[in-house]
C-alpha positions in Angstrom: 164.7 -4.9 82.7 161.3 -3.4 82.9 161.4 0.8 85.0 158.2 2.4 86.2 158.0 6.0 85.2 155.5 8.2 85.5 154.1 7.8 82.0 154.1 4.1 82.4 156.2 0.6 82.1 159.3 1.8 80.0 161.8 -1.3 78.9 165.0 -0.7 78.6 167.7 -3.1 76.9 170.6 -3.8 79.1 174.5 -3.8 78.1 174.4 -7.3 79.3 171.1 -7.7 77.0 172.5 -5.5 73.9 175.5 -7.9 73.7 173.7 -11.2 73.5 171.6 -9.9 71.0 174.3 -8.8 69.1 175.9 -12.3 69.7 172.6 -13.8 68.5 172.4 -11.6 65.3 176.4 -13.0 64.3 175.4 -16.7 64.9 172.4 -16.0 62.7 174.4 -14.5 60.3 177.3 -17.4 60.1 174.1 -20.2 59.9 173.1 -18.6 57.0 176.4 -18.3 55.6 177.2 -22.1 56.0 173.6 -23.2 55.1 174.1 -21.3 51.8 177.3 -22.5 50.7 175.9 -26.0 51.7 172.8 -25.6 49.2 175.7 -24.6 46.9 177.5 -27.6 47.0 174.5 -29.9 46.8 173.4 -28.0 43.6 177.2 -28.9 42.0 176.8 -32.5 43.4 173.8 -32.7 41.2 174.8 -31.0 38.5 177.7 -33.5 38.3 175.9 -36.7 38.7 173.5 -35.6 35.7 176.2 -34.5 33.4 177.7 -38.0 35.1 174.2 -39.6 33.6 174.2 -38.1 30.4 177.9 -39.3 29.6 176.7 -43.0 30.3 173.7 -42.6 28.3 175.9 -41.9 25.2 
């Protein structure tokens, strides 16, 4: 929401505003969370299939 004062165009963050970005900033947060422990995973997955390789090479 956008208030004309007399030193200009002041903006000024709303409750209703405040609380979706706050909402925003935990979805961000939880992505990041999940995308992480995803990358984690696939690492171990591939760490497995090459120790998996290596034992069949022997």
């Amino acid at each position: 929401m956008k208030i004309k004062t007399k030193e200009g165009e002041k903006e000024i963050m709303t409750v209703a505003n405040k609380e979706m970005q706050e909402e925003m900033v935990g979805v961000l947060n939880a992505i990041s969370i999940v995308s992480k422990r995803l990358a984690n995973r696939l690492l171990e997955l591939e760490e497995e299939k090459e120790k998996k390789g290596e034992r069949e090479d022997e």
